[in-house]
BAFIMI-381371 format. One record per atom (N, C-alpha, C): residue in one letter; x, y, z. Coordinates in steps of 0.2 Angstrom, whole numbers, plus 5000, padded with zeros to 4 digits. Example, Ala and Ser with C-alpha at 12.3 -4.5 7.8 and 13.67 -1.06 7.14 Angstrom:
<atoms>
A506649725039 A506249785039 A506649845039 S506449895035 S506849955036 S506450005039 
</atoms>
This chain:
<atoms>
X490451855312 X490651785311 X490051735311 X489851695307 X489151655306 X489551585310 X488951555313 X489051505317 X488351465316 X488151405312 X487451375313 X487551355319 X487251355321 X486951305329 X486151245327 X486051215331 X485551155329 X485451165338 X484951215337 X484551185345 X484451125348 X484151085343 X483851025344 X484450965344 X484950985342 X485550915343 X485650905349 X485950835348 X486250805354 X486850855356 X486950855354 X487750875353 X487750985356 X488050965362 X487951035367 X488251115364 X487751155364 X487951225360 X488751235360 X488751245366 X489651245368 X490051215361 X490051155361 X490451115359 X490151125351 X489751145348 X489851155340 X489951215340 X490151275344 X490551345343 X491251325342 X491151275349 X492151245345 X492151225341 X491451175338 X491951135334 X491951195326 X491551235327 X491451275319 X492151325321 X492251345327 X493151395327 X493551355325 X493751285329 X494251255328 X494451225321 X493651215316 X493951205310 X494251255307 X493751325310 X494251385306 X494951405307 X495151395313 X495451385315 X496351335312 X496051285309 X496451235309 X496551205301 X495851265297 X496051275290 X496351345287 X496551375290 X496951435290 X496651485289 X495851485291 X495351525290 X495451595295 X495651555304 X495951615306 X496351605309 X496951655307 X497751655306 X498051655314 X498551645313 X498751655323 X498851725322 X498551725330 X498751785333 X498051835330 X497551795329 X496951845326 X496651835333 X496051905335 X496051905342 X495151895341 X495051825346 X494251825343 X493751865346 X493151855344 X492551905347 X492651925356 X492251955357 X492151955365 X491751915367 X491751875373 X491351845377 X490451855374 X490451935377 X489851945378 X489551995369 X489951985365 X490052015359 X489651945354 X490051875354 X490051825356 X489351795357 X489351805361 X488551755365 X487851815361 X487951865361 X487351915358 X487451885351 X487951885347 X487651865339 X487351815341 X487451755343 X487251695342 X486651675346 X486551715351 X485751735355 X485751655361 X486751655362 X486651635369 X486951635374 X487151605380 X487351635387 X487951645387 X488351675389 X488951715389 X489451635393 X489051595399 X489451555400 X489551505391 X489051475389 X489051435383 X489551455380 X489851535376 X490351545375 X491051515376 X490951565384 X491551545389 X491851475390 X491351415388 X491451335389 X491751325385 X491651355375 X491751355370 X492551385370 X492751445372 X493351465371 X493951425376 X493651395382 X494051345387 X494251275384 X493551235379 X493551175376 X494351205371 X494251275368 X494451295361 X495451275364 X495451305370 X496251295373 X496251265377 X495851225380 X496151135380 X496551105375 X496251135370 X496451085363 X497151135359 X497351175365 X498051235363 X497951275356 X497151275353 X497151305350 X497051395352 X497051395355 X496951495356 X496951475365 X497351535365 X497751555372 X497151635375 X497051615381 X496751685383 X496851705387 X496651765388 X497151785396 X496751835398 X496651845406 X495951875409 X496151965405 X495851995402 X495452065401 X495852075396 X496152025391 X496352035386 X496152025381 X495851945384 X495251915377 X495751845375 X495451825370 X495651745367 X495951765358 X496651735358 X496751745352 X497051675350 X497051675343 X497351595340 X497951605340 X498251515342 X498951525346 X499151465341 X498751425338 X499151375333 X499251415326 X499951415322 X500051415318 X499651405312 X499251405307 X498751375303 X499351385295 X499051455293 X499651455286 X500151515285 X500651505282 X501051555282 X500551605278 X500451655279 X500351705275 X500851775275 X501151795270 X501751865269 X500951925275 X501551975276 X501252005280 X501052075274 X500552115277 X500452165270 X500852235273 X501252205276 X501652285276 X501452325283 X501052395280 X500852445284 X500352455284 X499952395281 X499252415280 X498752365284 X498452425288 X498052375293 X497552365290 X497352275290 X496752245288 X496352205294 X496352235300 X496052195305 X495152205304 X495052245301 X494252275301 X494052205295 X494452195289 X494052135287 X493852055292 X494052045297 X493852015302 X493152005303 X492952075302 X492152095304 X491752085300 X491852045290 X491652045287 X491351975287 X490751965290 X490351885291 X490451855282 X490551775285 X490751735279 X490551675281 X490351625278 X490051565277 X490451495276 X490951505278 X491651445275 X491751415284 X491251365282 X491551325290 X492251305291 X492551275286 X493151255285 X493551255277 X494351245277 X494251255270 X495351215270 X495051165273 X495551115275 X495851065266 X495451095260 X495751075254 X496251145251 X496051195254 X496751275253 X497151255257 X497251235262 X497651225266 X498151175266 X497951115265 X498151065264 X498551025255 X498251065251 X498251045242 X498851105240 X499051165244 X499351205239 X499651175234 X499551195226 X499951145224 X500651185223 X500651265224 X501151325223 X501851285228 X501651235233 X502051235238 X502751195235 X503151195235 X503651165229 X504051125239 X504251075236 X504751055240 X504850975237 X505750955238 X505950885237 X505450835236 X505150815242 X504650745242 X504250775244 X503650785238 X503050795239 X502650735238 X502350725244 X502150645247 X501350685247 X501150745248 X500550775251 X499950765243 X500250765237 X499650765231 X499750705230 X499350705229 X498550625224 X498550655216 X499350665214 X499350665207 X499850665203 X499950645198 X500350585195 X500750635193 X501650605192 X502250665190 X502050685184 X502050745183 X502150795178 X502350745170 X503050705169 X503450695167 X503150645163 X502450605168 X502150535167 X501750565159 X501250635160 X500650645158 X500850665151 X500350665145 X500350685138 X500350735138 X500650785141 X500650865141 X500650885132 X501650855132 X501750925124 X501150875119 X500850805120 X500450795115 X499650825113 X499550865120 X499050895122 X499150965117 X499750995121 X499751055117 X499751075110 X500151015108 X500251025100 X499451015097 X499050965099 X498350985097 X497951045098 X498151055103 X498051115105 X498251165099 X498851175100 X499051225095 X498551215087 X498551155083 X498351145078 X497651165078 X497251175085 X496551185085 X496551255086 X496851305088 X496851365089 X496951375083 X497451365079 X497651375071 X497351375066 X496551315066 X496351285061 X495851305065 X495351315069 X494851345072 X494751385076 X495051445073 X494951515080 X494351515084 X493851495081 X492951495082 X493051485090 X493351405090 X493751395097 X493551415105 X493951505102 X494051545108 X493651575105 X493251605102 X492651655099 X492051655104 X491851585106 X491151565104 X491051525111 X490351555114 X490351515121 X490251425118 X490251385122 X490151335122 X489551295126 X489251245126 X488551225127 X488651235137 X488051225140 X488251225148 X488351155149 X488151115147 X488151045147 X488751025143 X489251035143 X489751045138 X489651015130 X490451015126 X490350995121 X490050935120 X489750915114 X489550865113 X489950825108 X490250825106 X490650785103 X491250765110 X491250785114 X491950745119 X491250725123 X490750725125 X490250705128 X490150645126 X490150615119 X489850575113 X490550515117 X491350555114 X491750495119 X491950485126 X491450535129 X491250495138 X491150455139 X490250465135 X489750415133 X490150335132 X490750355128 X490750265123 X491250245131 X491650285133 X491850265139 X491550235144 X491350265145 X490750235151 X490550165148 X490350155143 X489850105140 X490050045140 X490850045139 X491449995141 X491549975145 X491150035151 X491550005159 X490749975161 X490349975158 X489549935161 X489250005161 X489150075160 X489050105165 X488550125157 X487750125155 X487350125151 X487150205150 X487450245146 X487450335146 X487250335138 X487050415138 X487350415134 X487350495132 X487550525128 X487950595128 X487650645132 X486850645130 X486450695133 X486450705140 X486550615143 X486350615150 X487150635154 X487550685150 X488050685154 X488150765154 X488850785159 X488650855160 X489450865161 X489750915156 X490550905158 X490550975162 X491050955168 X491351005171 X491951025175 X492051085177 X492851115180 X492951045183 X493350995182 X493650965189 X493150915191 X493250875193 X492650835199 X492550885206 X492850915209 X492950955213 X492151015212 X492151025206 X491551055204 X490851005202 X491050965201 X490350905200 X490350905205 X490550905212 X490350885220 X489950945221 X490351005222 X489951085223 X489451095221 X489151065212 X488851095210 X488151035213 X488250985215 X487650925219 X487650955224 X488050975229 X487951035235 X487551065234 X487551115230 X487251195231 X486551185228 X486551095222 X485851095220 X485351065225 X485751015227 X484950975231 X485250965240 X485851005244 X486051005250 X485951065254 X485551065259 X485351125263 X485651145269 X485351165274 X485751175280 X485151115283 X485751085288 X485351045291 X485250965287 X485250945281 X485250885276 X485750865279 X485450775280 X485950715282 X486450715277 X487050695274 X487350685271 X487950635275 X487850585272 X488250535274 X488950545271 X489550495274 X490050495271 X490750455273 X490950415269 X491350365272 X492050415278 X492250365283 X492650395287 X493450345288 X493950375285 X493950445282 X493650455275 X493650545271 X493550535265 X493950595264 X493750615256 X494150665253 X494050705254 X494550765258 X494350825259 X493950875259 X494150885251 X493550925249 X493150915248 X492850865247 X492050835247 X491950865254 X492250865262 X492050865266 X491850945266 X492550975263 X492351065263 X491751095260 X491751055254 X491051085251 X490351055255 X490251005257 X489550985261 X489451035268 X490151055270 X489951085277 X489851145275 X490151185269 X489851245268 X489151245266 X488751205265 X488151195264 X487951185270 X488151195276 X487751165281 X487351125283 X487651075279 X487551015280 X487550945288 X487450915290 X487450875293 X487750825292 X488450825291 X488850765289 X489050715295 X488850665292 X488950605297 X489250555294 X490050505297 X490350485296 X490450415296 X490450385291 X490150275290 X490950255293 X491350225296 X491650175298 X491750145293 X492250135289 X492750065285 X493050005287 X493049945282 X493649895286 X493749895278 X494149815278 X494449815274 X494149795265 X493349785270 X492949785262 X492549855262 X492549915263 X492349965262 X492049985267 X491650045264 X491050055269 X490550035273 X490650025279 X489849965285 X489349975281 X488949965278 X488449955277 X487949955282 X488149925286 X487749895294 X487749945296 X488049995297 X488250035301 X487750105299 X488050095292 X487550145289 X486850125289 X486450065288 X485650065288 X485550085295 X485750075301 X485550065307 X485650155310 X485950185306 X486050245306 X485450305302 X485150285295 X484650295292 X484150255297 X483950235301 X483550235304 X483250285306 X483650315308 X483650395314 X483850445311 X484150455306 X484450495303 X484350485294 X483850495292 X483550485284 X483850525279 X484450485274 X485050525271 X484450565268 X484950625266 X484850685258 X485350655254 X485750615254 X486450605251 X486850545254 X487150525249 X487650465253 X488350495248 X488850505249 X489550525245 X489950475244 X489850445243 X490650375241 X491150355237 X491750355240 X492450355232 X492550255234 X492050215230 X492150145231 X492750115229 X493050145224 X493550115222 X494150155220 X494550105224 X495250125224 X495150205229 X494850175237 X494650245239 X495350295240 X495050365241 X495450425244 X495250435251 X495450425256 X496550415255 X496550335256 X496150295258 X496450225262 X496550175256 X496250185249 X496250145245 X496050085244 X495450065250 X494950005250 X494650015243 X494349945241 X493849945236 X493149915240 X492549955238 X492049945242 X491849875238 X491749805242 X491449745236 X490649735234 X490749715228 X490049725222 X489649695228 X489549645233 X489049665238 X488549715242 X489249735244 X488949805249 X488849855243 X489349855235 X489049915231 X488249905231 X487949835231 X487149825230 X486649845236 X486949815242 X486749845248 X486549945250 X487249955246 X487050035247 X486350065242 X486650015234 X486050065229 X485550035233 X485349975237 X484449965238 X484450005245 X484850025248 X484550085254 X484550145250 X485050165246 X484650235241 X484250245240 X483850175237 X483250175233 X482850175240 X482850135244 X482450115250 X482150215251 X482650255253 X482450305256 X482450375250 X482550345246 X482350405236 X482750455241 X483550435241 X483850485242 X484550465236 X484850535234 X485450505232 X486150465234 X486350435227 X487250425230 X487850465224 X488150495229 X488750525224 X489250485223 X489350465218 X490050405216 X490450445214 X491150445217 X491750495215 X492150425214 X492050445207 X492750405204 X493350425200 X493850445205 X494650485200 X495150415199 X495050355203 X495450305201 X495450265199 X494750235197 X494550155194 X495050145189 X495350175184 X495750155177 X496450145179 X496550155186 X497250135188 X497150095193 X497050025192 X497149955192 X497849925192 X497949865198 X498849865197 X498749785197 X498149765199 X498049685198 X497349675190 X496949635197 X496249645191 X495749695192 X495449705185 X495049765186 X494649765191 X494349825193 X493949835199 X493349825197 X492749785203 X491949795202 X491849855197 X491249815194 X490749875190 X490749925197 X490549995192 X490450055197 X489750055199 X489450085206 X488650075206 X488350085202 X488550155196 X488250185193 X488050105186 X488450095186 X488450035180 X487449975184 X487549975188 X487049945194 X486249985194 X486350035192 X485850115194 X485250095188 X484750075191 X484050085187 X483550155184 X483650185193 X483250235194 X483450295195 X483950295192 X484350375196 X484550405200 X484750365205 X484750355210 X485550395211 X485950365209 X486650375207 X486950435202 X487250475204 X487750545201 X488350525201 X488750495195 X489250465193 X489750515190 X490250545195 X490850585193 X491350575190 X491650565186 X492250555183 X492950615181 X493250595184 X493650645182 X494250605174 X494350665171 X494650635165 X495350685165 X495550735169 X495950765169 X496550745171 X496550725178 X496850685183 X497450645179 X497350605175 X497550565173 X497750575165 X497850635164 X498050665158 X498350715158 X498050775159 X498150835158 X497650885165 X498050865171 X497750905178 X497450975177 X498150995171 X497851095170 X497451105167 X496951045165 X496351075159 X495751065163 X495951035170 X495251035174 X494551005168 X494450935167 X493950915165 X493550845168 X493050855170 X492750785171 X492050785170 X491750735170 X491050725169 X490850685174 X489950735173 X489450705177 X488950665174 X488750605176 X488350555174 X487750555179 X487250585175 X486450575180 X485950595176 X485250575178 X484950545171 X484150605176 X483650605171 X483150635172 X483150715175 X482750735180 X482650815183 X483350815186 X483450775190 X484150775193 X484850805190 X484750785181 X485250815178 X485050865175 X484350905175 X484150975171 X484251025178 X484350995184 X484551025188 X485151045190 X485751005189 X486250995190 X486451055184 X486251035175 X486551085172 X486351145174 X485751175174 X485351235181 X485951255185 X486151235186 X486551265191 X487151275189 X487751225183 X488051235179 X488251315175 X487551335173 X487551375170 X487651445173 X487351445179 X487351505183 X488151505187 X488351445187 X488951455191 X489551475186 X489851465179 X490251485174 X489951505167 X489251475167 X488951505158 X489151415153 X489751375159 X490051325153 X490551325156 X490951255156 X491751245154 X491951265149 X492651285148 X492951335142 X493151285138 X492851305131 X492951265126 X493551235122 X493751285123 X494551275121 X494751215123 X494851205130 X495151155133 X494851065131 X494151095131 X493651035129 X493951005121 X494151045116 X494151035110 X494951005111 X495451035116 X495951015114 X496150945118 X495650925123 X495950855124 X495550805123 X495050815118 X494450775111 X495050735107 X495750735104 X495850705101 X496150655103 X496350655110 X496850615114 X496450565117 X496050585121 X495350535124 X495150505120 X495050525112 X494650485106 X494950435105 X495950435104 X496050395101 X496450375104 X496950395111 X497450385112 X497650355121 X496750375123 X496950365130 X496850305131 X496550255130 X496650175131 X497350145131 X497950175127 X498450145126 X498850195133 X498850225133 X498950265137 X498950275145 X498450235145 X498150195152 X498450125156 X498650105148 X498950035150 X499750045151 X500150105148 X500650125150 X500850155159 X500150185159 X500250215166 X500250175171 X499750125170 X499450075177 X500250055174 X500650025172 X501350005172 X501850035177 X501950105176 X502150165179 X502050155185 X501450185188 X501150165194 X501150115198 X501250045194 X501249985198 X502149995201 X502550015197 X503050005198 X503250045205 X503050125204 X503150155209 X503050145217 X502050115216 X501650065221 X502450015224 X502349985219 X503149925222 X503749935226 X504149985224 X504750025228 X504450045234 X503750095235 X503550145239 X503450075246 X503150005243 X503049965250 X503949935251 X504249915245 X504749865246 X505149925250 X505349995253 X505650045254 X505150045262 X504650055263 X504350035269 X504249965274 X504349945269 X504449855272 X505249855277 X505549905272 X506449895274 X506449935280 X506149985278 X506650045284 X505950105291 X505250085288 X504850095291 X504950045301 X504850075305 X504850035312 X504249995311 X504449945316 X503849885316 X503149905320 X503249965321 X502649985324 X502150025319 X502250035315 X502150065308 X501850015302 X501150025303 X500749975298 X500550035291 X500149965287 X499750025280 X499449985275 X498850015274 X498449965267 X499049965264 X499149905260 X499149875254 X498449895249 X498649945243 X497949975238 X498049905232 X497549905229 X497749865222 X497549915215 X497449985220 X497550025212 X497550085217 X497450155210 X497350225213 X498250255216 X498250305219 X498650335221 X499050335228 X498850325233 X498750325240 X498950275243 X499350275250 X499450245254 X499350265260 X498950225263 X498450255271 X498950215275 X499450255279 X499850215284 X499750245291 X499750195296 X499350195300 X500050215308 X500150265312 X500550275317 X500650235324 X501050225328 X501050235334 X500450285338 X500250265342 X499850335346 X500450375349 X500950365350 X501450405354 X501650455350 X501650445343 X501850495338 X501550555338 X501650605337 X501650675338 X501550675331 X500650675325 X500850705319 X500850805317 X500650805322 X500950895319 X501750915320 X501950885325 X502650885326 X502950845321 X502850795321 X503050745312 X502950795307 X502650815306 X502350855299 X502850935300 X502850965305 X503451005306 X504250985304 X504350935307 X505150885309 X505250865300 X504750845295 X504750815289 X504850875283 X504450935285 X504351015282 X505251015283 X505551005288 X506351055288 X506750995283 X506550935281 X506750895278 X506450865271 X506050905269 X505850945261 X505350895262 X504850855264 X504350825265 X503850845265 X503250805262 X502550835263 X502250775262 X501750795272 X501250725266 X500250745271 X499850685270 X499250735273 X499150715279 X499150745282 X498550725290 X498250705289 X497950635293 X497350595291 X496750625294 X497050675300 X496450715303 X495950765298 X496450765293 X495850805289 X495550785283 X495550705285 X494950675281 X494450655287 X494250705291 X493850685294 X493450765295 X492650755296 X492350795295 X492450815305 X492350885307 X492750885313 X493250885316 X493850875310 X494550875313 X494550815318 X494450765318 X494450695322 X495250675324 X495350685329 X496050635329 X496150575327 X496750575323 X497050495320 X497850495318 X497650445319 X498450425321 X498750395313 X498350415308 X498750405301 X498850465297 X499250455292 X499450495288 X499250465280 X499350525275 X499150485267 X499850515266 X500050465260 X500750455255 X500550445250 X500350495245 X500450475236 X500950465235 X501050385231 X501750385229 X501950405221 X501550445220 X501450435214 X501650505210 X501950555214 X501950635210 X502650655210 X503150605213 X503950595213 X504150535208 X504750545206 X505050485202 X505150415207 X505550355205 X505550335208 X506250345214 X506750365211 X507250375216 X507150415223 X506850475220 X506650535225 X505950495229 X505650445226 X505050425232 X505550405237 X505750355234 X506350285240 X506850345244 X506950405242 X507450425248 X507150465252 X506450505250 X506050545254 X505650485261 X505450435257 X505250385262 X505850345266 X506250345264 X506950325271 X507050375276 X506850465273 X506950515277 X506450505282 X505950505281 X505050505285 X505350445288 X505450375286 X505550325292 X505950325297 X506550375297 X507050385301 X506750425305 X506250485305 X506150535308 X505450515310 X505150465308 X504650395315 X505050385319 X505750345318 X506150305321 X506350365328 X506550395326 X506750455330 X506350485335 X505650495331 X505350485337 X505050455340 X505150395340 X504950335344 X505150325350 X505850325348 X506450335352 X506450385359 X506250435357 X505950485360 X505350475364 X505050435362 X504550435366 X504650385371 X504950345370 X505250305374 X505450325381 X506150375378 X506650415385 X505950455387 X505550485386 X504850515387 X504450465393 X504350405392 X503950375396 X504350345400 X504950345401 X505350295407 X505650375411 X505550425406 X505850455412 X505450475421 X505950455424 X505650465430 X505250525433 X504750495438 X504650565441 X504850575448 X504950645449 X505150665453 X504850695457 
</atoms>
């Protein structure tokens, strides 16, 4: 089992063995009932004292993650993922096989295999909404008309003709590109991995708003990174907070979703957007702009992007295009100019040879001609659903139960009681076809928080309004409870 340790941190050995188990732990990495190393088996890999451990396995069931018992040893006691059992076939010996995944809280929480009534848990838009069969039928007439297609790899840098209509995208939204300096890839989930693996080491500060999007936070801590976490209010990320912290702590990275954030759906204001480019530039370090939701706007449009701001290249501007059209073709671009992008494709190339052409060729016609109109139907769509999802939470949510108001994007960051129990919510709501995310795991370390995310956006409208009356009642329920809980007497 690899565990990095940082001698020299503040932060006491003990308690980063917890915190590296507990994430594994609590991303389904180890399963209940897995029995952990020995004490002394334990403290020899990691080259230290058997108590250090021992403090480590007592922090680990404080927090009722793993129960131990004298001469038996420490096994995991929390539930993580259902996984089917293999039968008869013992596989405890792969335990033994050391692996590098400190967490991996986006498998755990994203299935998208997970089918149930109100799926409140995805940040993606109903099926019903997207230009699927128009997609295909292009599809179809390009497999038909150019077999070459599927013959023939495609550049690593992707195609150039849907690059060309990145390019004109971008150049409409302020954001000054153009084909060469862009780089198509699987997903934005992949444009994040692949600035990871290129310029993030073990030990590089890596800043990032708190909360943020999971798997951003997955892929930096597999790089062993030093993630450290900026505070929001209602105009985005402290600034303040953050220069006063680059004091001491000199970024490798800054990662920000400004607009229309995931999950709380603040928009960072074109102020602080200027504030962060001149500490990027102050310290020649990067910013990641992940932007999946700018184009879903439900008022006025949002601030220029920073990347629109960007002189020096300072900024790696991600765009996902898939999202909002066609999820199963996984397509997004990466926008970044000089070594920084001969870098990024470098690693592109090693990591698949190229996004597959096919999919590239087949959503060129839609994006060329058809997604502007397209967009203006959606934001309709989404504003409506937005509308029901607060006017149904105004009605039947308890008075103790707050939540941004977004003006675009997906997501609704609704905020608890401290009394509320959310793993027991999240159990109580799973027996009531419900899914939605823990706000705990938009936090690097599993931080406790008293909020949940709600996409209102992957259900229709009727099934959103009764699944959200269901979730209120079963607030309400345990409110109540908590109630008869604190008056109860003691005896």
């Amino acid at each position: 089992m690899h565990i990095d340790l940082s001698r020299n941190s503040s932060v006491k050995l003990y308690l980063q063995i917890a915190k590296t188990l507990a994430d594994r732990i609590q991303s389904g990495l180890l399963p209940q009932g897995t029995k952990l190393p020995s004490v002394r088996h334990l403290s020899s890999l990691l080259a230290v004292s058997p108590v250090t451990v021992s403090k480590a396995y007592a922090e680990l069931e404080s927090n009722h993650l793993v129960t131990c018992t004298q001469g038996k040893g420490c096994y995991v006691a929390e539930p993580s993922v259902s996984v089917p059992r293999e039968g008869a076939l013992d596989l405890s010996w792969q335990m033994s096989l050391v692996d590098y995944l400190p967490r991996a809280q986006l498998w755990r929480n994203f299935n998208h295999s997970r089918q149930v009534p109100y799926s409140f848990h995805i940040a993606a838009i109903q099926p019903e909404l997207l230009p699927t069969r128009e997609i295909i039928a292009d599809t179809r007439r390009l497999s038909s008309e150019n077999p070459d297609a599927m013959a023939v790899y495609g550049t690593f840098e992707g195609d150039l003709a849907l690059r060309e209509v990145f390019a004109a995208h971008m150049n409409e939204r302020g954001i000054r590109t153009v084909a060469e300096q862009l780089l198509v890839t699987s997903g934005a989930q992949q444009g994040i991995d692949l600035v990871a693996r290129t310029f993030v080491g073990a030990g590089d500060v890596v800043y990032m708003e708190a909360p943020t999007y999971t798997g951003a936070i997955d892929v930096f801590t597999s790089r062993g990174a030093k993630v450290m976490m900026i505070p929001m209010d209602e105009q985005g990320m402290r600034i303040d907070i953050l220069t006063r912290l680059c004091d001491t702590h000199p970024p490798k990275l800054i990662y920000t979703i400004p607009t229309f954030h995931n999950p709380t759906g603040v928009t960072l204001t074109t102020v602080r957007r200027t504030q962060l480019l001149d500490l990027a530039q102050s310290y020649h370090c990067l910013i990641v702009e992940d932007d999946p939701f700018s184009e879903l706007f439900y008022k006025a449009k949002p601030p220029l992007s920073i990347k629109a701001h960007d002189q020096s290249g300072h900024v790696v501007y991600i765009k996902s295009f898939s999202k909002i059209v066609a999820p199963g073709c996984r397509i997004a671009c990466v926008a970044a100019t000089g070594s920084v992008l001969d870098r990024l494709v470098a690693a592109k190339s090693t990591a698949d040879l190229g996004s597959p052409l096919l999919t590239q060729k087949a959503l060129l016609p839609f994006i060329s001609h058809r997604l502007d109109q397209h967009l203006v139907w959606l934001r309709d769509q989404m504003r409506d659903r937005l509308t029901s999802a607060l006017h149904t939470l105004q009605r039947y949510a308890p008075p103790e139960v707050t939540w941004y108001t977004p003006e675009g994007g997906l997501n609704l960051w609704i905020k608890l009681p401290s009394v509320i129990d959310i793993p027991e919510l999240g159990r109580l709501a799973d027996r009531e076809g419900i899914s939605f995310l823990p706000g705990a795991v938009c936090y690097a370390g599993g931080m406790d928080s008293n909020h949940i995310r709600i996409s209102f956006s992957y259900a229709d409208k009727e099934t959103l309004k009764t699944g959200l009356r269901k979730l209120c009642r079963l607030l309400g329920e345990q409110l109540d409870h908590s109630v008869i809980v604190e008056r109860k007497p003691i005896l």
